[in-house]
C-alpha positions, 0 to 999 in steps of 0.5 A: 770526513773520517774521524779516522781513531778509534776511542780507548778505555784501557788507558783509564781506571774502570769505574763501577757500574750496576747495568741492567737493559730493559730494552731488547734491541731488534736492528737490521733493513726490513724489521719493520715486517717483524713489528706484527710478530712483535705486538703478538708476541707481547700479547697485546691485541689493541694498539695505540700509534703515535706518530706524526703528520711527516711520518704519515706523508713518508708512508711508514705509518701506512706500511705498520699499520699495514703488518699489524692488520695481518696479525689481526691486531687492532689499531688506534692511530694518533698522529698529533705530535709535533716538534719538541712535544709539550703537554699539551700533545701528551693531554691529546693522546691521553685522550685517544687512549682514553677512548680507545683503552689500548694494551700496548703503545707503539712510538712511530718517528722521532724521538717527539713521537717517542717522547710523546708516547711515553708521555701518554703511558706516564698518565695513562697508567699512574694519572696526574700530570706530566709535572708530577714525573719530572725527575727519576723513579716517580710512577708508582703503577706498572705502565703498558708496554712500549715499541720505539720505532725510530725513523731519524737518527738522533734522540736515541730515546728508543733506548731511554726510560726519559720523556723530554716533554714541554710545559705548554705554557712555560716551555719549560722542558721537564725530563720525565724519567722512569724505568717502567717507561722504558720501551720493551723493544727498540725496532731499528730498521734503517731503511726507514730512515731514508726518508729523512730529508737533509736538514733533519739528517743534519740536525739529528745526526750533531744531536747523537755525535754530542750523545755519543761525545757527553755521555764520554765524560760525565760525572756519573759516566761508568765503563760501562756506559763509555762502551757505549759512548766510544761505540757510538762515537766511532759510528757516527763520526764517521758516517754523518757527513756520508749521510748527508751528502748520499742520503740513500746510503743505507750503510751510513745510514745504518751507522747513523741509526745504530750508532744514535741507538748505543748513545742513547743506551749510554744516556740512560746510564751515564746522562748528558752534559752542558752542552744540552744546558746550554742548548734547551733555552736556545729552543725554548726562546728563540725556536732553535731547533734541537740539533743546530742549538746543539751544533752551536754550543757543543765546541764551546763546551768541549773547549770549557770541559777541557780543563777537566777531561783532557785525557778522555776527549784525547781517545775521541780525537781523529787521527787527522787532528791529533797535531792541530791543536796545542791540546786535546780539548781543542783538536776535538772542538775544531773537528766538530766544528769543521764537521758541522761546517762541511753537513751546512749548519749554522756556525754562530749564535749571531747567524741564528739571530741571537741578541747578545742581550739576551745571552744573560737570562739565557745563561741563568736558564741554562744553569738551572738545567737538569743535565748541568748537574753532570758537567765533567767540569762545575758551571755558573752563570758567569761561565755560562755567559762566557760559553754563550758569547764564546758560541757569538762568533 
């Protein structure tokens, strides 16, 4: 399935921006072998990995650990994070780098073992707890440097300064955002990807296509990040169906990953919509994963914003779909939900086992995310509700 256009910002008024990337970009198949000329170059001699048990199994931890042990760079590995990292993950790394007193952190993974490694960085360096960085701009000490290593296509966190890490007893997600957290350098090399199996393609993958889409239309959403945005959209609506369906396609992958990486730089400076509101109870109360919840919710939002941004969900639409709808909004809807039909995820929150009764606490959670704030079009709980049992069936 080809998205078939390209998106267009000349038809729309430049809005201003300030932009500043603090993140060096390193993108290509065997960057990996760049990671120990990295590290040096940073001047850092004792490293601190954070990955995963999957990440160990593929092999990718083995095959860095491998480059960093001919610069002579000393390695601490901990491989403790799991999905959707909470703080309790973060508590168990601090106490790894407590004892191994590292000068350079290295996130090997997803976007979990990002998150968990800024999360460390965060007490590390300024002390306190996680709670204590919820929100923007909170660290008052500089934190250590950071590689983001990513190995899925779909957080873009490399090229964030956020840490999305849950409170172990609330679940609550807190969005922990910092300039100084900001990886030094995001190592994209796609071939690392390949190993994700299908299920985490899919998933992550609808993650980044809603990154790419939201961050379009955001109130805060500036010419600059929409660059950003198009960029990505193109990529990834392109080539996720490719990757799923030919898993060693590293061309698709490359999009994948590269596209994933634009739309978290477009995260960074125009922040995300409902559809993520709407998506972080489902994980919380039901177990959802991330992606699938996105996957369920991000038609319903589109349909709901489109009253609103219209004319921008009009430069996403594919070609294909111009003349399948009475509106933009709605073409847009059914190519991502015939998209999410073809890559085999669930299409229903029934299907996910959802109870309708719930749908009212989920709705008054879901009101109360960060990322509503930056809706194109205001929400309350009532048009949450309705968002929710519109995504019922």
């Amino acid at each position: 399935m080809q998205s078939g256009r390209k998106g267009s910002l000349q038809s729309h008024p430049m809005r201003s921006f300030d932009y500043q990337s603090f993140t060096r970009l390193v993108f290509g198949r065997g960057k990996i072998d760049s990671l120990g000329e990295l590290v040096c170059e940073s001047g850092a001699s004792r490293v601190l990995v954070v990955s995963d048990p999957g990440i160990v199994a593929a092999g990718h931890v083995q095959r860095a650990l491998d480059v960093l042990n001919k610069e002579n760079v000393e390695v601490i590995l901990f491989d403790g994070v799991e999905e959707n990292p909470t703080t309790e993950h973060v508590q168990n790394g601090l106490d790894c780098a407590r004892q191994c007193q590292p000068d350079l952190l290295i996130g090997l993974g997803g976007g979990s073992s990002m998150d968990c490694a800024k999360g460390i960085n965060f007490l590390y360096t300024n002390g306190g707890q996680m709670a204590d960085y919820w929100g923007v701009g909170k660290a008052t000490k500089a934190m250590l440097p950071m590689i983001a290593i990513p190995t899925t296509s779909g957080t873009g966190s490399e090229c964030q300064s956020f840490a999305l890490i849950a409170d172990a007893a609330t679940h609550q997600k807190m969005a922990c955002g910092d300039k100084k957290a900001a990886c030094r350098v995001a190592l994209l090399d796609p071939q690392l990807t390949l190993s994700q199996p299908v299920d985490v393609t899919k998933a992550t993958g609808m993650d980044a296509l809603s990154h790419a889409l939201e961050t379009y239309v955001t109130r805060v959403r500036t010419s600059m990040s929409q660059l950003f945005s198009v960029q990505a959209w193109n990529l990834i609506s392109s080539n996720l169906l490719q990757a799923v369906r030919c898993p060693n396609d590293v061309e698709a992958r490359e999009a994948m990953l590269l596209g994933s990486s634009l739309a978290g730089l477009a995260i960074e400076n125009s922040m995300l919509g409902s559809t993520h509101a709407c998506a972080n109870p489902l994980t919380a109360h039901y177990g959802i994963t991330h992606g699938v919840a996105i996957g369920l919710m991000l038609p319903e939002v589109i349909r709901f914003n489109g009253e609103e941004v219209s004319d921008l969900y009009a430069d996403l639409v594919p070609r294909t779909y111009k003349e399948s709808a009475d509106n933009p909004a709605e073409a847009l809807a059914l190519f991502v939900e015939n998209l999410r039909s073809a890559v085999g995820l669930p299409e229903t929150l029934i299907e996910c086992g959802i109870l309708k009764e719930d749908i009212t606490r989920l709705a008054q959670e879901a009101g109360k995310q960060w990322t509503a704030g930056f809706n194109p079009r205001s929400m309350d709980e009532g048009d949450f509700e309705a968002v929710y049992h519109s995504a019922c069936t």
